[in-house]
N, C-alpha and C positions, 0 to 999 in steps of 0.2 A: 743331813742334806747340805752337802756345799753350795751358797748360793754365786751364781756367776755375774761379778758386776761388769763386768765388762756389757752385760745384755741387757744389764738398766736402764741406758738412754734409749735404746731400741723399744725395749718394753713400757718404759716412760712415754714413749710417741705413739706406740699404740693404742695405748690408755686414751690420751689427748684425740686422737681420731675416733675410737671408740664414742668418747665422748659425744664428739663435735656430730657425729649421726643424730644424736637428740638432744640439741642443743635449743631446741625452740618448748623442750619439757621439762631443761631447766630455765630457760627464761621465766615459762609460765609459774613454775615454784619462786623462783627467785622476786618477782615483781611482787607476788603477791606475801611473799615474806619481807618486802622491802615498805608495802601497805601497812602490812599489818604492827611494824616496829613502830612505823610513822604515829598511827592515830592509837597503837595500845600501849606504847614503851618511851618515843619519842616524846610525844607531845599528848598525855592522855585527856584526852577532854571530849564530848559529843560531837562539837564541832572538826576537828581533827580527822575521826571517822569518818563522819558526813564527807570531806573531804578529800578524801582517800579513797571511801567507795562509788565520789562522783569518778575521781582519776580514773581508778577501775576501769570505770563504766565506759568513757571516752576512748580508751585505751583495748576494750574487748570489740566497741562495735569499729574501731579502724581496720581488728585484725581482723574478724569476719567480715566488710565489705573485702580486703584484698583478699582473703582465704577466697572467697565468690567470687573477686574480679579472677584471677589465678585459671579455677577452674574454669571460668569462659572461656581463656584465654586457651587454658590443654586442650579445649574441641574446637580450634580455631573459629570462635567466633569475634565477627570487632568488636574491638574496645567501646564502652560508652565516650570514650572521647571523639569515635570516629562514629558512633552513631547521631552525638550531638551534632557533629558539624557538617554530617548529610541532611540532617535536621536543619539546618539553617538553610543548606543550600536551597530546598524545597520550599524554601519563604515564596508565598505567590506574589508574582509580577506586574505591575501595573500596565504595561505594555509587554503583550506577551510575544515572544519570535514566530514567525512565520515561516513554520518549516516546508518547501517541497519534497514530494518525496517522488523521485521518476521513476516509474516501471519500465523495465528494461524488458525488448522483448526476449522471448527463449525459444532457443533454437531446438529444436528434440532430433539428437543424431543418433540414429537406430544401425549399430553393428551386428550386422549376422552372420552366422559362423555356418556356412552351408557346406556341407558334405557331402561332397558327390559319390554316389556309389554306381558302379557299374557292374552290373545287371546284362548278362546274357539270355536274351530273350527264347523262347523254343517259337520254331518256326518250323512246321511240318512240311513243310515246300525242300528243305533242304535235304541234302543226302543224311542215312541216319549215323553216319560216321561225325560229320561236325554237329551233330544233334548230342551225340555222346561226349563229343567234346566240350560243348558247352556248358552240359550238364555236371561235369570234371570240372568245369573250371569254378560254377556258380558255389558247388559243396568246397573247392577251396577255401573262395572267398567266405562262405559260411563258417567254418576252420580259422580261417584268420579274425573273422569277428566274434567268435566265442571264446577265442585267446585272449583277445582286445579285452573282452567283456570280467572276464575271468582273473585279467590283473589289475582291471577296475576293480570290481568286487574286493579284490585280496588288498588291493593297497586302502579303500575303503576302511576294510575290518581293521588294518592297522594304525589307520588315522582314530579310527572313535576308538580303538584301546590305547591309545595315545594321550588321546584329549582326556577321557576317562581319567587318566594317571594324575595328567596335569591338573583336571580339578580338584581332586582330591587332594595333588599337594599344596595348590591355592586352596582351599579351604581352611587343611590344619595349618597355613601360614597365618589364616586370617585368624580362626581361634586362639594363634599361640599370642599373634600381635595384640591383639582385642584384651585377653588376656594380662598379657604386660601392661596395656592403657590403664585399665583398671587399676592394678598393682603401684604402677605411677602415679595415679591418680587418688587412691586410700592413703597413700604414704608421705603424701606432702602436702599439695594445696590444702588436703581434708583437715588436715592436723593445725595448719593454719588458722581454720575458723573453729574450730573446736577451741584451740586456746582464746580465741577470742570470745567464745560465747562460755569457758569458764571463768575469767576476768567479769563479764559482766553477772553472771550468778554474783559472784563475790562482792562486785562493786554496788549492787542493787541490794543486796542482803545486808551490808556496813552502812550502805545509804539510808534505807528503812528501818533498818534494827539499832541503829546511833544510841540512840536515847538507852535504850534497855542494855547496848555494849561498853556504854560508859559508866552503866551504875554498876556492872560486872567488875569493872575495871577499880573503881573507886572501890 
């Protein structure tokens, strides 16, 4: 197999991005190999450790409060900064404002969409020629209103199999979005306090266990 260098700085860079996807799981490795040099290689002594797995400690619960701030943040909720400083504004007044507040009257404007229909009456006084006429005219008009009625109905049917479609494609919009949140939402902020709450396992376990990791060590 001939290897093609020409494609090594290419392939070099992919690696490097490859990497840089989890780059918060080698932090997590790295720190805690940076700990562990400190109080068992560097400087070995009880106190070292103790030391080291305070660092830990302070250093997991910073990434878990921001891994939690993160997540409040992806369901747009505010910040505790802007909770605190509504928090202040609610401070009670010693002199409170006197607010009026005026009722405005309301006007109720009633539109009515009146339909006139006309309507050829049967009048037995008349000749029965316009009696017949009348009667011809009324089943028109009955013709024309079953027509009316008919491409109501039909435009109708076409509207709710319309909306029908529509919701169904807002629906699997919302699932697919919903979805996605999720996926953004396991894949980052989560990971965020996870390293934080495995720093602190490690910095509470070197913190407590000191004494019995130094005599391993000696």
């Amino acid at each position: 197999m001939i290897m093609n260098f020409k494609r090594f700085p290419t392939w070099l860079r992919e690696i490097i991005l490859w990497a840089a996807e989890a780059w918060l799981v080698f932090l997590c490795f790295l720190v805690i190999l940076a700990t562990f040099l400190f109080g068992f290689c560097i400087w070995p002594s009880e106190q070292s450790i103790r030391i080291a797995g305070y660092v830990l400690q302070i250093l997991g619960i910073l990434f878990a409060i921001r891994g939690l701030l993160n997540i409040r943040a992806h369901f747009s909720q505010p910040t505790l900064r802007k909770l605190f400083i509504a928090w202040l504004y609610r401070f009670p007044k010693w002199e409170k404002d006197t607010v009026i507040s005026v009722v405005d009257g309301f006007r109720a404007t009633a539109s009515m969409r009146a339909r006139a229909e006309v309507w050829s009456p049967d009048n037995t006084e008349v000749p029965l020629e316009k009696r017949i006429d009348r009667i011809i005219k009324n089943i028109e008009r009955i013709r024309e209103e079953q027509k009316i009625i008919s491409e109501q109905i039909d435009k109708l049917q076409e509207n709710h199999e319309k909306s029908q479609k529509e919701q169904e494609q807002a629906r699997v919009n919302v699932e697919n979005n919903f979805r996605a949140e999720l996926e953004s939402l396991h894949t980052s902020d989560i990971i965020v306090s996870l390293v934080g709450l495995i720093w602190l396992i490690f910095g509470i376990s070197m913190s407590t266990m000191s004494q019995e990791l130094s005599k391993i060590v000696q």
